[in-house]
N, C-alpha and C positions, 0 to 999 in steps of 0.2 A: 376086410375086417381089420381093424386094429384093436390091437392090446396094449393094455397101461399096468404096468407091473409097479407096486411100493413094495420098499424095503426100510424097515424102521431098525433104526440101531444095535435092535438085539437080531437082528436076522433073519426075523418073521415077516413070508412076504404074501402080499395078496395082490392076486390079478382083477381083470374087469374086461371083457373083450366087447366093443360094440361092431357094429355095421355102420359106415360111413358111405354116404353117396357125396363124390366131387363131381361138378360140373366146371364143364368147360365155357360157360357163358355164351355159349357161340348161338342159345335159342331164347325165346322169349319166355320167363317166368311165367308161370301157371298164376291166374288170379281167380278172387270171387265170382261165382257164374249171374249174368246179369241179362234181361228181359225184359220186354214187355209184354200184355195181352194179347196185342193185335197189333197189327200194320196197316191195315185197310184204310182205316183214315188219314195215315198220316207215315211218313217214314222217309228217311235221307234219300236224298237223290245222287248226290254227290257233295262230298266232303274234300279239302282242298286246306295244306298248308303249305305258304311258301308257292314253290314252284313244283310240289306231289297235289295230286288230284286222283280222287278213285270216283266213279260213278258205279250205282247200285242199284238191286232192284227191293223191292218188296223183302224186309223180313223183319220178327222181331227180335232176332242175331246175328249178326256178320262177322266171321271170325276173318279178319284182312291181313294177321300177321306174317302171313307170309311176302306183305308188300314191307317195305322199308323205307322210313320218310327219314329225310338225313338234316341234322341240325346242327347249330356250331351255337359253343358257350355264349353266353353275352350280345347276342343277336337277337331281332325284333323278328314276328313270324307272321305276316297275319293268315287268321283261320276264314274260313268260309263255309257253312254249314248250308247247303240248298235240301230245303223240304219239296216232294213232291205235290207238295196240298198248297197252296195260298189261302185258302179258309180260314186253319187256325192258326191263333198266336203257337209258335212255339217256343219252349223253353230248353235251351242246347245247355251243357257243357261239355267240358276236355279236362280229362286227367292226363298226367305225364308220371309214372313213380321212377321218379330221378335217381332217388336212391337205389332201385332195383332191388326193395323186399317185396314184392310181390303184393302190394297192396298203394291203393290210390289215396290213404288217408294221412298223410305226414302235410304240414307247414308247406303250401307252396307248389304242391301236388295238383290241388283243381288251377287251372293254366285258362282258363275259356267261361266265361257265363254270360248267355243273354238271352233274353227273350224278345220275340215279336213275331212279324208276320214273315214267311219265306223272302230274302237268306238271311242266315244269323249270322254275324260277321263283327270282327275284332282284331283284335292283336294281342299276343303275349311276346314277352322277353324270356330268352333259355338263362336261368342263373351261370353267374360266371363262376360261381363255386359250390362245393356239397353237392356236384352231379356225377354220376356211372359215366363214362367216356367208354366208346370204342365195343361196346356192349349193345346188343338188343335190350329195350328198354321196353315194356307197355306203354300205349296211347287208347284213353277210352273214350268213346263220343256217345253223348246220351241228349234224345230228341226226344219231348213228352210234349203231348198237348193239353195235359191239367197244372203241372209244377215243376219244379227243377226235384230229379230224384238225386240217392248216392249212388257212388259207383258199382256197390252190389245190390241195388234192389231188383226183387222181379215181381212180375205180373201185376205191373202198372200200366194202367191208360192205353191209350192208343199211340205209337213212338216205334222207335227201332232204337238198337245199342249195337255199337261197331269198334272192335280191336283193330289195331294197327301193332308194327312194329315202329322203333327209333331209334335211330343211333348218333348219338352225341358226339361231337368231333370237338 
């Protein structure tokens, strides 16, 4: 708890006591909860930046942040999105919230977009400035087979959506 006490000239004073929660950064911000309908048709098989690689099975949520993919400012990253299907076109992206508010919608935040047929693959660059260092960070990856969604939509399509952690160096 902390208390904010004023004192106004004549000597009359008024309190205000709130509850403050500090963290210690040391875990991955809580974001929007994000899905899809189904996986059956379609869903990541393995996801890959850099020289981290996770392979998965069937779902349409994968909470990964217990894995940690490690990046350094001002450096080039390529992604690799492998769908289990070759059928449909998919449509990947990759957020990053650099800033670490807890949300994937700031300038610079969607990091990945493309569509086609299994793998979707690219490259992004880590800003050399305006990023969290040394913090676990969110990493979102969203796979649909009708459109590219946001980072918080649910109960679209056939797809999987997969959290990571990040840390900036």
């Amino acid at each position: 708890n902390v208390t904010l006490t004023v004192t106004d000239d004549d000597g009359a004073t008024d309190s205000e006591t709130k509850s403050v929660t500090v963290s210690s950064g040391s875990g991955v911000p809580t974001y929007c909860p994000s899905s899809s309908s189904s996986s059956s048709a379609m869903a990541i098989s393995k996801f890959e930046v850099g020289t981290f690689g996770n392979s998965s099975g069937k779902s349409i949520y994968s909470n990964f942040t217990n894995q940690t993919i490690n990046l350094t400012k001002g450096q080039s990253y390529t992604v690799k999105i492998t769908l289990d299907s070759t059928f449909y076109t998919s449509y990947s992206r990759v957020w990053i919230d650099y800033n670490r508010d807890g949300d994937f919608t700031d300038a610079g935040e969607k990091v990945f977009e493309k569509s086609s047929k299994t793998p979707n693959q690219g490259s992004f660059t880590v800003p050399s400035s305006g990023v969290v260092t040394g913090q676990k960070l969110g990493l979102r990856v969203h796979s649909d087979t009708m459109s590219y969604r946001g980072p918080c939509e649910n109960g679209w399509g056939w797809g999987e959506v997969e959290d990571y952690a990040v840390i900036i160096q």
